[in-house]
N, C-alpha and C positions, 0 to 999 in steps of 0.2 A: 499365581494368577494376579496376587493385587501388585506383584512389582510391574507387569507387565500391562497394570490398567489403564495407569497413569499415563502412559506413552501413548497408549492408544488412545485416552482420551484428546490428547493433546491435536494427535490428528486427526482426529475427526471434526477438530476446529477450525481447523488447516484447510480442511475439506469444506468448511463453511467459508472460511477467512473471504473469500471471492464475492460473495454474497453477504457480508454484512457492514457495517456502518464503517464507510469509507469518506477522508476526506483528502482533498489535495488542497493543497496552498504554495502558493509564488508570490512571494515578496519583491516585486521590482525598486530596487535599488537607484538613487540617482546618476549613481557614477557605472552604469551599466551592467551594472552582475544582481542574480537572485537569489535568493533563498526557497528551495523546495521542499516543499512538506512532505512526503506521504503518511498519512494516519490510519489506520487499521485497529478501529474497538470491538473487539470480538465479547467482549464485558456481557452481552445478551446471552451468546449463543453460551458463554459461562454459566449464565444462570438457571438456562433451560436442562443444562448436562447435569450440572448441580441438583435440579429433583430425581437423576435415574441412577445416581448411585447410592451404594449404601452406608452407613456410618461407620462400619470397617475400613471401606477403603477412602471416608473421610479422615480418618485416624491415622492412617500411612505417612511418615515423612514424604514422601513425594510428594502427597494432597497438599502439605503443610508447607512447602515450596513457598518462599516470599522472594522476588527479584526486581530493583527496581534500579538498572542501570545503564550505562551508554557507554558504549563499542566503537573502535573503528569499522566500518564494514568491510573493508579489504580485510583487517585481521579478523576476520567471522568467519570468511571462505576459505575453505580447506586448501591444505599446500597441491593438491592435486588441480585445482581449480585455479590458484592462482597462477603457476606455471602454464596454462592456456590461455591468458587472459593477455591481447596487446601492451604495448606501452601507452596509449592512451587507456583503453579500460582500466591498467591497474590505477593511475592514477587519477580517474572516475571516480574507482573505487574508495581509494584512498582521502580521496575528496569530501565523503561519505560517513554520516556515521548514524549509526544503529540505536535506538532507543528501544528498552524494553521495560514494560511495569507490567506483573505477573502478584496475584494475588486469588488464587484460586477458593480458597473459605471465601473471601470480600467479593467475589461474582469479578475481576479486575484480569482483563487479557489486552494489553494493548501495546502495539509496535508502531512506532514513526522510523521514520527509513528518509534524512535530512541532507542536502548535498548546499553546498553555495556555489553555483554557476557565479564563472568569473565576466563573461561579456553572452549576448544572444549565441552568439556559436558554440558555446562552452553547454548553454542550457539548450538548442538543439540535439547537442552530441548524446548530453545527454541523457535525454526523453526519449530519444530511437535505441538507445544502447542501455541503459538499464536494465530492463526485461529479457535483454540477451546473456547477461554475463554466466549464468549457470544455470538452465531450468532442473536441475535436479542437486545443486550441490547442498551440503547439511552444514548448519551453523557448529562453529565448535564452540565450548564450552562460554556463557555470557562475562565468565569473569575468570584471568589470569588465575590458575591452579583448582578452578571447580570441575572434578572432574562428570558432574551430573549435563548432560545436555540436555537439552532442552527439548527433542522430541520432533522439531517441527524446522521447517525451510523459509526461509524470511524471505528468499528470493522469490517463490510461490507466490508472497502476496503481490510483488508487482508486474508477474507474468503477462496478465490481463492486457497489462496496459500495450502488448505489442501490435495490439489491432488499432495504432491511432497512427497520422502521418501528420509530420508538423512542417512550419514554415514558421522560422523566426528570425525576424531583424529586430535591429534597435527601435522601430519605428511598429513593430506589427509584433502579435503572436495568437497564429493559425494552428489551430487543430480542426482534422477532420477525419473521421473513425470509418477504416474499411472493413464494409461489410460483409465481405468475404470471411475476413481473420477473425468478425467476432464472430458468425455464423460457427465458425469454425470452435472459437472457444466456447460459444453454449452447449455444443455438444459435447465438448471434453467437459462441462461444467454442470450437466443437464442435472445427474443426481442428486446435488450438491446442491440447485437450486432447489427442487423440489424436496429434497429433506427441511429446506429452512422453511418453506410456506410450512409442512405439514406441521414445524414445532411452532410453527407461528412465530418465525422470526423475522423483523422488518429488515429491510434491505434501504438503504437509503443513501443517497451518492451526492457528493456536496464536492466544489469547486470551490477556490476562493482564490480571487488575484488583487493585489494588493499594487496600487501604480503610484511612482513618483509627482506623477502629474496627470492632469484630467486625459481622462482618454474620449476621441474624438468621434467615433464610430464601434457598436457590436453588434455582429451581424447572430444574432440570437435571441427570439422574439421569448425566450424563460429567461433569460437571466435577468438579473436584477441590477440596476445601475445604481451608484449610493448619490447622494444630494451634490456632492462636491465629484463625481464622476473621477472617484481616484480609488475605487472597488468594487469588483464586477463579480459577482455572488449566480453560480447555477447551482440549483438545489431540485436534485428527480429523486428515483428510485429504480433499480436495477429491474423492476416489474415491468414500469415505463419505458423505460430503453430496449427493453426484449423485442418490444412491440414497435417503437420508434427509435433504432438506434440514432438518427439523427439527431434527438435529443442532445446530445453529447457533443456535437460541433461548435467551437468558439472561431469566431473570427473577428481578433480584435484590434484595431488602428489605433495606436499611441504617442 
């Protein structure tokens, strides 16, 4: 039972991952390519699992697990996944790479998932096509010859994002969230939310775009424009969005 707890714990995080301290960042670049963030600190929903187990199976080398390393993300997806994947997706992929800091004693759960878009078509492609590449595929091992996996689907944390529709030029970049597709993922996500209120875990959803040059118009009355209008900061919570998915629309002229 305690080899089999650890897995499970892991996914029951997973099963949070949707619902907790989420951040995206776009680095716009002068010479037209970005840098994309995804960040996923699960570090809370650690600390709350952290009071419900016991000092036995804090004691298990799996508890004891420390990993603090970076992957290519094409080499994470199984040879089964990657042989379905186009010639652009793999090289999406490949584009792609995985961060992971795991520190399970230290309350420490956290994956970025980082691409550099080489021009706006490049980070259009792909914003619509990440969330597609495998909803079910299982990362392989974090590091060359460990044969311990990890338990959990890195692809899950960016599923979410398949409910957005974008528009990007060198000049603009448009998101707008259909509400059909999130409607759709609350319900796959319902229990998931409602376990994290009941442990009283904050749910909190941050945005951050970082621009070469002042941007000239955004059409979003939350976000926050900085002094020199060369970073456009929205900062909700997935509570707030339930209620106002609109929340979440950027439309921004650069």
């Amino acid at each position: 039972m305690k080899k089999l707890y650890i897995p499970v714990l892991l996914l029951l995080m997973l099963c949070l991952s949707s619902c907790l301290d989420i951040e995206e960042r776009y680095d716009f670049k002068q010479d037209g390519s970005c840098n994309v963030i995804y960040g996923f600190d699960m570090s809370s929903a650690v600390s709350v699992l952290n009071n419900l187990i016991t000092d036995s199976v804090r004691a298990t080398p799996q508890f004891s697990l420390v990993k603090d390393t970076t992957l290519n993300f094409y080499s994470a997806l199984p040879d089964s996944t990657q042989q379905k994947m186009s010639f652009e997706e793999a090289n999406m992929a490949k584009a792609s790479n995985l961060t992971i800091k795991m520190n399970l004693p230290k309350n420490i759960m956290k994956v970025n998932i980082n691409h550099l878009a080489k021009n706006s078509a490049d980070l259009e492609y792909y914003l619509k096509h990440i969330s597609k590449i495998s909803m079910n595929s299982q990362l392989k091992s974090v590091a060359k010859g460990d044969k311990q996996n990890l338990g959990f689907d890195a692809q899950q944390l960016v599923a979410g994002e398949d409910y957005y529709s974008y528009e990007i030029t060198p000049h603009k970049f448009y998101r707008i969230i259909d509400k059909a597709k999130f409607n759709a993922f609350l319900k796959k996500t319902q229990s998931a939310f409602s376990m994290a209120k009941a442990m009283l875990i904050d749910m909190p959803y941050k945005v951050i775009l970082n621009f070469a040059k002042p941007v000239k118009k955004v059409y979003n009355s939350k976000a926050i424009v900085s002094a020199d209008r060369k970073r456009v900061t929205l900062i909700t919570n997935m509570d707030d969005v339930m209620k106002n998915p609109s929340l979440m629309n950027l439309k921004i002229d650069f």
